[in-house]
C-alpha positions as CSV (number, residue, x, y, z in Angstrom):
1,X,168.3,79.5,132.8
2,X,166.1,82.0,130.9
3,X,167.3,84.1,128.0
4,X,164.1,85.3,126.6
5,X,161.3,86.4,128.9
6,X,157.5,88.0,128.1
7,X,156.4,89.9,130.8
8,X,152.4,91.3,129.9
9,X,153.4,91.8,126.9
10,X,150.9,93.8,124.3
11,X,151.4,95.8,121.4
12,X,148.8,97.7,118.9
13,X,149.9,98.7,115.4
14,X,149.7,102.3,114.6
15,X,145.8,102.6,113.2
16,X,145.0,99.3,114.5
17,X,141.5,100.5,115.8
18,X,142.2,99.0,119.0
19,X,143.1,95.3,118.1
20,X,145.8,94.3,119.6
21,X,149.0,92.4,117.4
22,X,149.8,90.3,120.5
23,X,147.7,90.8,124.1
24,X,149.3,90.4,127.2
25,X,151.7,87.6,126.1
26,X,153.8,86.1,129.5
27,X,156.2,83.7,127.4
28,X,159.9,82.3,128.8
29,X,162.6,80.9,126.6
30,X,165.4,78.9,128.6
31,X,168.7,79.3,127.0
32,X,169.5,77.1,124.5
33,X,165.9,75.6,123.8
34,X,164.5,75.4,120.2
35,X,161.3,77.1,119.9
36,X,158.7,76.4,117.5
37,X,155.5,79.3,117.2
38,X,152.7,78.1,115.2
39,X,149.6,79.5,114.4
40,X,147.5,81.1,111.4
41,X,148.6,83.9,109.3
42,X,147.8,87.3,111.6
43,X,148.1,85.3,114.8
44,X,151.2,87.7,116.4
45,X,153.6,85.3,115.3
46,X,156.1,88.1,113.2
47,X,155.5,90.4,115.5
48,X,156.7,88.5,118.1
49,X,159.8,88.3,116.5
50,X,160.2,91.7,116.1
51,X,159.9,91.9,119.7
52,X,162.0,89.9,120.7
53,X,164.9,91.5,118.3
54,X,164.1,94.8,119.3
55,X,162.5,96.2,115.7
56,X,159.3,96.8,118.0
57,X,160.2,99.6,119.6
58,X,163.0,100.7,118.0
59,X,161.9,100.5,114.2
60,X,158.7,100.1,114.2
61,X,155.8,102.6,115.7
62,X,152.8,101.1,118.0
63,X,151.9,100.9,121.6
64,X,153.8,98.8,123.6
65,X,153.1,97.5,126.8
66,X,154.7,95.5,129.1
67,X,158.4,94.2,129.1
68,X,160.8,92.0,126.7
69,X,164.1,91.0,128.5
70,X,166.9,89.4,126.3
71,X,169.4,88.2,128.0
72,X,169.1,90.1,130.7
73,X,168.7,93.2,129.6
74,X,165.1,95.4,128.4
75,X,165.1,95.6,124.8
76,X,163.3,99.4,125.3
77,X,166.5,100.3,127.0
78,X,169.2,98.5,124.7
79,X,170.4,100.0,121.2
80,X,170.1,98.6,118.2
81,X,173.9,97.7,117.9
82,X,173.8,95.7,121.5
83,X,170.5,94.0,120.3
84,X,172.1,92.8,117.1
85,X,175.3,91.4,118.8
86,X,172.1,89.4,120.7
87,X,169.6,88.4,118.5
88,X,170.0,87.5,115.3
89,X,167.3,87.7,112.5
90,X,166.6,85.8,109.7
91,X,163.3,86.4,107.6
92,X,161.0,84.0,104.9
93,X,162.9,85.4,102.0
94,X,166.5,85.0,101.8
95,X,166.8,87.3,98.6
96,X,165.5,90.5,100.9
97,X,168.8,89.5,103.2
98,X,171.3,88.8,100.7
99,X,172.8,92.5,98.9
100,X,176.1,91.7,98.7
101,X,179.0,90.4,96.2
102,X,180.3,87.8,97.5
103,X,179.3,85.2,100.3
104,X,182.5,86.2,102.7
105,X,181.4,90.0,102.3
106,X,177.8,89.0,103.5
107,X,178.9,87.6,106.5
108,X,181.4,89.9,107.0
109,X,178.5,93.2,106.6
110,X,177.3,92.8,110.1
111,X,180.4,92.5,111.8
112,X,181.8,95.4,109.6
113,X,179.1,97.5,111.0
114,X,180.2,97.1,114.5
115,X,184.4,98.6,113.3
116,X,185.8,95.4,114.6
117,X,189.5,94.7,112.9
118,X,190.0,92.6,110.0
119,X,190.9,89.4,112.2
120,X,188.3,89.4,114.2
121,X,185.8,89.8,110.8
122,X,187.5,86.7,109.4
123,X,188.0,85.0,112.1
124,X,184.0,85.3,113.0
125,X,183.0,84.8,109.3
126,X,184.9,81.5,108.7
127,X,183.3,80.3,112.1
128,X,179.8,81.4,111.1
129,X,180.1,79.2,107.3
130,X,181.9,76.2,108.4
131,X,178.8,75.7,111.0
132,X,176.2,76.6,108.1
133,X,178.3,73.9,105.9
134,X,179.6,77.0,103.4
135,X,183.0,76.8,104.0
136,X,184.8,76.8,100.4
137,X,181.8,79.5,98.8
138,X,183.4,82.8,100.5
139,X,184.2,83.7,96.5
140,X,180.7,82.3,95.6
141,X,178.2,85.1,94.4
142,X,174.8,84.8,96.6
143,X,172.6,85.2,93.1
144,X,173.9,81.9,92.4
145,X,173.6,80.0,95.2
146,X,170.6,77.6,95.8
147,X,167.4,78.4,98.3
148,X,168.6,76.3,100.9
149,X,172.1,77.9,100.6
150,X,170.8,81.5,100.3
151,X,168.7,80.5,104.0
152,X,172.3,79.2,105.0
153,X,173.8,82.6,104.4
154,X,171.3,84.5,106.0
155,X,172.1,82.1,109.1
156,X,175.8,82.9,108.3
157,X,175.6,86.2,108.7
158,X,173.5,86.3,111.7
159,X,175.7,84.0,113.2
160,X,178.8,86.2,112.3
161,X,177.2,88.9,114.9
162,X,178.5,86.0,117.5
163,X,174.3,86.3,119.3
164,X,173.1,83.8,121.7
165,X,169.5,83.8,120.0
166,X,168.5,83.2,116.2
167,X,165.0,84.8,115.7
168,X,163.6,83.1,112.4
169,X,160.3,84.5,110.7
170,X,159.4,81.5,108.4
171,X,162.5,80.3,107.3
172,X,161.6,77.5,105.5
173,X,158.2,78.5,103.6
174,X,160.1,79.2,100.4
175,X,162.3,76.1,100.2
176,X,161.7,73.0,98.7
177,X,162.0,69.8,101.1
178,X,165.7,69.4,100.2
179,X,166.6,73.4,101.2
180,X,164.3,72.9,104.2
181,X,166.3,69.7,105.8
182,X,169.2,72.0,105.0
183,X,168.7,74.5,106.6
184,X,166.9,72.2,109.8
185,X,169.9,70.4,110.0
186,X,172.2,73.3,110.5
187,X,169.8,74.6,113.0
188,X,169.7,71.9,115.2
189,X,173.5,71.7,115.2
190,X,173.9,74.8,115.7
191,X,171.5,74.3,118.7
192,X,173.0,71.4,120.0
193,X,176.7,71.8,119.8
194,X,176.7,75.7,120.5
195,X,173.7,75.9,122.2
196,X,172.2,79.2,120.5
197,X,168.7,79.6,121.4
198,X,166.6,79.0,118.4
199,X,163.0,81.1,118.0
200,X,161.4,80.3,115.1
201,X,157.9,80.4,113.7
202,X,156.5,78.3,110.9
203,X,153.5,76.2,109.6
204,X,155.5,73.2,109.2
205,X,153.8,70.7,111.8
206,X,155.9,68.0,110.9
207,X,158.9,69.6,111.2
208,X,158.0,71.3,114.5
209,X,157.3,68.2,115.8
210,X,159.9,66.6,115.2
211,X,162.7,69.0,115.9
212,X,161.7,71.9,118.8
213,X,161.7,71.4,122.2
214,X,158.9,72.9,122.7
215,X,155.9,74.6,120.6
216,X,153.9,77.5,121.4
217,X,150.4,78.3,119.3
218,X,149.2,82.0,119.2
219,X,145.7,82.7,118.4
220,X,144.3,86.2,117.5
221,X,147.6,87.8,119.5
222,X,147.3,85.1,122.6
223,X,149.1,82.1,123.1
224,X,146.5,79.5,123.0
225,X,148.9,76.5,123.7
226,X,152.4,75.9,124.8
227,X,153.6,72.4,125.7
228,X,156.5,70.0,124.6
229,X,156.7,68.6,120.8
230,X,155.9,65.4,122.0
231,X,152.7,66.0,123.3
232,X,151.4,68.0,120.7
233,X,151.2,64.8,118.1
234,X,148.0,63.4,119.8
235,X,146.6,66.9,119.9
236,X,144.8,66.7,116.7
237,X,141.6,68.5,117.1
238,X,144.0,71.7,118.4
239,X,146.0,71.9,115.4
240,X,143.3,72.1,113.5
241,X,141.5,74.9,115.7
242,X,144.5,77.2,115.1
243,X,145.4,76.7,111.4
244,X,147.8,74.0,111.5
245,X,148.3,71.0,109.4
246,X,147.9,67.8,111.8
247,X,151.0,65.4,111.1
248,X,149.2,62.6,110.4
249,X,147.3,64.7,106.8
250,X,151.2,65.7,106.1
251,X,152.2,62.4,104.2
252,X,150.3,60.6,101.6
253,X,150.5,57.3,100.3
254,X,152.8,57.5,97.2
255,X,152.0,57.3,94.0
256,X,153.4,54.8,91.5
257,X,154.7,57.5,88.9
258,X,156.1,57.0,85.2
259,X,157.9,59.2,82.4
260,X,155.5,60.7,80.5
261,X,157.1,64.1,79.1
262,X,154.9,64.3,76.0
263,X,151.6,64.3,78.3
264,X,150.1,61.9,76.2
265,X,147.6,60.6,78.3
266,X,145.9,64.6,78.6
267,X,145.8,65.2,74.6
268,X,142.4,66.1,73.4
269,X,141.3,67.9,69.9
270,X,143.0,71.6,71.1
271,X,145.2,71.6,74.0
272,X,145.1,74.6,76.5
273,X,148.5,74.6,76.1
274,X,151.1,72.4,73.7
275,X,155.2,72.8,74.5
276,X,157.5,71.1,71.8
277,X,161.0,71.4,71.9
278,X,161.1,74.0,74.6
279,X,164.8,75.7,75.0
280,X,165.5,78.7,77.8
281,X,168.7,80.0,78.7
282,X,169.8,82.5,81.3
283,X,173.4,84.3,81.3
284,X,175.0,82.3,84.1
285,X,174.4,79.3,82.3
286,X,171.3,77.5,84.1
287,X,168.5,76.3,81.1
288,X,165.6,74.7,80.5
289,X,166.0,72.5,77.7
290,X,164.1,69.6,75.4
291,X,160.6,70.4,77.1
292,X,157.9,68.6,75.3
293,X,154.3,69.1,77.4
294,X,150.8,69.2,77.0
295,X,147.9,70.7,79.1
296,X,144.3,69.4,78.3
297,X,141.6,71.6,78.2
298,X,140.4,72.1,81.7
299,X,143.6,70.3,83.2
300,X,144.5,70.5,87.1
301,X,148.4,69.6,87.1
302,X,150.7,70.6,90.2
303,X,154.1,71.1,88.9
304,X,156.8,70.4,91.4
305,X,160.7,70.1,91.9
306,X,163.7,72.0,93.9
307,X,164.2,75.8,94.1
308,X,166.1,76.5,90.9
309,X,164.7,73.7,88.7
310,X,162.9,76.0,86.3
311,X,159.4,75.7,87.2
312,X,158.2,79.5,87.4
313,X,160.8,80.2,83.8
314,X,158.7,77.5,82.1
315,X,155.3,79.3,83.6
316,X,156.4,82.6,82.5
317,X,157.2,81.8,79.0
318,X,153.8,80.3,79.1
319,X,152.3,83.5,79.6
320,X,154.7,85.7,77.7
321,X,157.0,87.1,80.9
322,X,159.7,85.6,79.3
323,X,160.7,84.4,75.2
324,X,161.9,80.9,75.1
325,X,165.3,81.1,72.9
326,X,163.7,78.4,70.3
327,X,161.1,75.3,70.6
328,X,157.0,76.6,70.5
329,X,154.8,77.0,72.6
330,X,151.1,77.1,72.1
331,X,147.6,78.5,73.7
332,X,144.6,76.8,71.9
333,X,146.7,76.2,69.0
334,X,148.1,79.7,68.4
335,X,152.2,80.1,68.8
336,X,152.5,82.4,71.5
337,X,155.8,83.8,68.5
338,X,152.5,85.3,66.9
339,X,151.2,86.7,69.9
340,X,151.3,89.8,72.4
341,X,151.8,90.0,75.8
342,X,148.1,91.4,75.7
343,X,146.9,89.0,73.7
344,X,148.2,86.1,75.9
345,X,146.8,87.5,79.0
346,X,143.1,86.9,77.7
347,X,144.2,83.4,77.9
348,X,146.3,82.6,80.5
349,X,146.7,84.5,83.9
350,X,149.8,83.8,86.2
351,X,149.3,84.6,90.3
352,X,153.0,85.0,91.5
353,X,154.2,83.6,94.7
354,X,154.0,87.5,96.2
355,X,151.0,89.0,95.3
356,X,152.3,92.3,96.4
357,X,154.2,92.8,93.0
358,X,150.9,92.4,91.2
359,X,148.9,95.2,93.4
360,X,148.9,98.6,93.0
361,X,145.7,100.4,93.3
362,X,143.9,101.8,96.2
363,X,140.4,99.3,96.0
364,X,140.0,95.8,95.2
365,X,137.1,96.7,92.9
366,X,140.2,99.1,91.2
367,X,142.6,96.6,90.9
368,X,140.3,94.3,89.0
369,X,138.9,96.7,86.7
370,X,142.5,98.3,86.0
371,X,143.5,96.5,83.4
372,X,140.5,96.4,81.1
373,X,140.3,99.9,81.4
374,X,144.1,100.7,80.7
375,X,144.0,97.9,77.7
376,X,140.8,100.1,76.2
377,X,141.9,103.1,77.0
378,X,145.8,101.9,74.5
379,X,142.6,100.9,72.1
380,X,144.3,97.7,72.0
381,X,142.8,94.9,69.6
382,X,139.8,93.0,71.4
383,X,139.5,95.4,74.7
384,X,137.0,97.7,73.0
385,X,134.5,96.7,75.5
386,X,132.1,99.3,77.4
387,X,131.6,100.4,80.9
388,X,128.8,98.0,81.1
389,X,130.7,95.1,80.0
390,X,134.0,96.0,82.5
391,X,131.4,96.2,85.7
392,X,129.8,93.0,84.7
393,X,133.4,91.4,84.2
394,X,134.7,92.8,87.4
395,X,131.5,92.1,89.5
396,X,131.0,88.4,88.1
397,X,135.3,87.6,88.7
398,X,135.1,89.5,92.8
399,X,132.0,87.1,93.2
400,X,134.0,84.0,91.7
401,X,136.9,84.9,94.1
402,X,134.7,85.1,97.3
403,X,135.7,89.0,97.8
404,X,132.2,90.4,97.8
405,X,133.2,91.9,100.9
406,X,135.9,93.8,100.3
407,X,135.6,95.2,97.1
408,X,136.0,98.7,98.2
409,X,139.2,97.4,100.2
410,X,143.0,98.8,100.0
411,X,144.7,95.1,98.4
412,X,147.5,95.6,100.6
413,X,145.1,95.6,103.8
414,X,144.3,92.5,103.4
415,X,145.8,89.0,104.5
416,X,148.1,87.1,102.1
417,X,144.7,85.1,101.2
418,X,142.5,87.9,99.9
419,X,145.7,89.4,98.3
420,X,146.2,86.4,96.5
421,X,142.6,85.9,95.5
422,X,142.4,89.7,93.9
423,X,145.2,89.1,91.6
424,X,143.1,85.7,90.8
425,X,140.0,87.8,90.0
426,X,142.0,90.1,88.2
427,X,142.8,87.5,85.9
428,X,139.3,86.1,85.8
429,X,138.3,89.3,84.9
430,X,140.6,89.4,81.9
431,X,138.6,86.4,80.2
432,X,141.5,83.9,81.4
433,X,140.2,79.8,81.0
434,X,144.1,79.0,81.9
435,X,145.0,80.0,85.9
436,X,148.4,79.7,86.8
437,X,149.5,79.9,90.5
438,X,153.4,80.0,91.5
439,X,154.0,79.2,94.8
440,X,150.9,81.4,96.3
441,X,150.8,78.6,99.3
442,X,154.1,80.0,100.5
443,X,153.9,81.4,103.9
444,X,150.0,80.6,104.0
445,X,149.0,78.7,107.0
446,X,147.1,75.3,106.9
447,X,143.4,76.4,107.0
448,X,144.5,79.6,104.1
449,X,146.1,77.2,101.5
450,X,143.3,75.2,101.9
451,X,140.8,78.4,101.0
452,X,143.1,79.2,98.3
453,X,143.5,75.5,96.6
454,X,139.3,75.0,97.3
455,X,139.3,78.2,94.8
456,X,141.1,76.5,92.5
457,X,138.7,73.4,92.6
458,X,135.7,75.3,92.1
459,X,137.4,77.2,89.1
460,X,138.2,74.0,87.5
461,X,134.7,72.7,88.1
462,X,133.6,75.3,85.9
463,X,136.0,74.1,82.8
464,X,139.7,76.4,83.8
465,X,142.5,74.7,83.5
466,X,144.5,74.8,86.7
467,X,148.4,74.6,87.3
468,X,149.8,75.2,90.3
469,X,153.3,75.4,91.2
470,X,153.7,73.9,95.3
471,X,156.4,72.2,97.2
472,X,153.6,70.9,99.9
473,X,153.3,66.9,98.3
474,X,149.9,67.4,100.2
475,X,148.3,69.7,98.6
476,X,149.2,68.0,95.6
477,X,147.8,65.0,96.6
478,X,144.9,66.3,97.7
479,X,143.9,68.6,94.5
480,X,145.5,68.0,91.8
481,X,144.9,65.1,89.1
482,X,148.3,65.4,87.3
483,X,151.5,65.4,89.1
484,X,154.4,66.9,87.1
485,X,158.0,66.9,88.1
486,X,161.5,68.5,87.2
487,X,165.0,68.8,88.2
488,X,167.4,70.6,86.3
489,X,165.7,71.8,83.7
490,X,164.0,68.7,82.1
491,X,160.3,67.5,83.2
492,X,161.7,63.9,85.0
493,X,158.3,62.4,85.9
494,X,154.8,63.3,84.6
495,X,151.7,61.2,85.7
């Protein structure tokens, strides 16, 4: 029996010139089926899910055409409250969800919302984390808790609206592999034993594969395949075609790996960067502590390990985002203790996992140019450098980053790709030999990462050192020449 159904279904975002988001989509979900939607970044697949939750047309202007029926009813005609006791959503980042205190009062917001007595609230809130596996955390603060527990929460609370339907926008694209069989695991409970419909999209093949029912690929707003799981494994050549990784690229042979925390092996006469006796603490206890690593000169190291381990801390003491309490660390020889912020950024650049937090101008050309021209107009030491110089800079890193195209661009126009690729020619521009990436293949599809990491090579071919922060063991395998490990705050394997 159907819960979900598509009928002609187009929509156009407000100043779309025409293009259509999704075009004349005819989709049905039977209840209590597990669907995967796949496709590359911009193929319809969020706004599909804000269809089917009702954000689009309720919250969100555009044309719409065509009908949406959720169990039963037309999402056009149903208000936001009935659509939420329906459908419930869960996004890529758990941290936009979570706003709370406590874990009981986040599951308890949604049903708070909707005036229902204090029974009912608990009673549906207990429910909601004993199937997410958080029963025992209600006093827990969400800050605290792990990726794969923050995902849980969000689940939590969705399921605390008591819906037939989870919608999930990427889910998993911020987890590492432990969070992401966490949170898989409680979806396919909840799918089996309660029989909640599950919706989710994602550009994890292997986990599609082996878990939804079914799996339906949009292309360019159309659904260019939809067939069972199963038969998609032989299908190869279609993956491919529409941005996804093919299972069989997803798992390479392992490598025999060793403890190696000093880096010896990657020493030459000045390191890019030397670490000895690195300490970091945060308030609620968590450190980094006894770090002793080395970069070569024109290293390419992947750094890798659970959410929480302390991967992006270590990064951003690196580059001066962050003090380390005691231990050194150096650039080319120099303790960063002896060095500014400014001065650090000539040396080492660091591209965050959201490249939004690092734009803010109205051109690409602008955002690459801003900060040589802010650094000469503080006259700061070293960035007394003319016009001349600036355009030559700023036309030499937009060439390096493959934007000739947009230069004259809005940043936040473009795809997660190009906006990860300004903030890289923004720190080209800078003068940066040492490129730093956390996380920037989150949420990227297949064919993008690849664009992204075949940046990286060519940067590297050119004598930059290259880390990059990834949870995706193939990418690692496939680029990088150093692997580096940690759990808990200590580097555990380095090889």
């Amino acid at each position: 029996m159907s819960i979900i159904n598509f009928i002609n279904v187009s929509f156009s975002y407000p100043r779309a010139a025409g293009t259509f988001a999704l075009d004349n989509i005819n989709l049905t979900v039977d209840e209590g089926e597990f669907l995967a939607v796949m496709g590359e970044n911009g193929a319809g697949k969020t706004t599909l899910c804000k269809l089917v939750n009702g954000i689009i047309p309720h919250s969100c202007e555009g044309k719409l055409a065509g009908e949406v029926i959720v169990d039963g009813g037309r999402t056009a005609d149903l208000s936001v409250p009935v659509l939420a006791s329906k459908v419930g959503m869960v996004f890529d980042d758990p941290d936009s969800q979570l706003f709370t205190s406590t874990v009981f009062q986040e599951a308890a917001f949604g049903p708070e919302n909707l005036l229902l007595d204090r029974e009912e609230i608990a009673g549906r809130v207990k429910s909601a984390l004993c199937a997410v596996g958080l029963a025992g955390f209600e006093g827990r603060v969400p800050s605290t808790l792990s990726g794969g527990e923050k995902q849980r929460l969000s689940i939590a609370a969705a399921l605390a609206m008591n819906g037939k339907i989870l919608c999930l926008d990427e889910p998993l694209c911020r987890l590492d592999p432990d969070g992401a069989k966490e949170v898989i695991s409680v979806l396919k409970n909840l799918n089996k034993k309660f029989n909640i419909t599950i919706v989710m999209t994602t550009h994890d093949s292997e986990m599609a594969l082996e878990n939804a029912d079914r799996v339906c690929i949009l292309k360019k707003g159309r659904i260019a395949a939809i067939d069972t799981a199963q038969n998609f494994y032989i299908k190869t050549a279609l993956l491919e075609e529409n941005g996804i990784m093919p299972v069989n690229e997803k798992k390479p042979e392992p490598r025999r790996m060793r403890n190696n925390s000093m880096g010896t092996e990657h020493t030459s006469k000045v390191n890019a960067i030397d670490i000895k006796n690195f300490f970091y603490s945060y308030k609620d206890g968590f450190c980094i502590d006894n770090i002793n690593l080395s970069f070569a000169d024109n290293d390419f190291a992947a750094v890798m390990g659970n959410n929480g381990c302390g991967k992006s801390t270590l990064l951003k003491c690196v580059t001066g985002l962050l003090r380390p309490r005691s231990g050194d660390i150096l650039i080319r020889g120099i303790n960063v203790k002896k060095m500014t912020v400014q001065d650090i950024s000539k040396e080492a650049g660091f591209v965050m996992q959201n490249p939004d937090a690092q734009l803010f101008t109205d051109s690409v050309r602008g955002e690459v140019s801003f900060a040589l021209k802010n650094m000469r107009r503080a006259k700061l030491p070293g960035f007394n450098i003319s016009n001349a110089e600036i355009n030559m800079r700023v036309d030499d890193a937009i060439t390096a980053a493959g934007l000739e195209g947009n230069a004259l661009e809005f940043p936040h126009a473009l795809n997660k790709t190009g906006r990860v690729k300004t903030v890289i020619a923004c720190v080209l521009a800078m003068g940066c030999k040492i490129i730093i990436l956390d996380e920037v293949d989150a949420g990227l599809d297949y064919n993008d990462s690849i664009k992204i990491m075949e940046l990286a090579r060519d940067l590297h071919s050119r004598g930059f050192t290259i880390i990059f922060v990834t949870h995706n063991i193939f990418l690692a395998d496939k680029y990088a020449h150093r692997l580096i490990k940690m759990s808990a705050g200590r580097i555990v394997q380095d090889d």
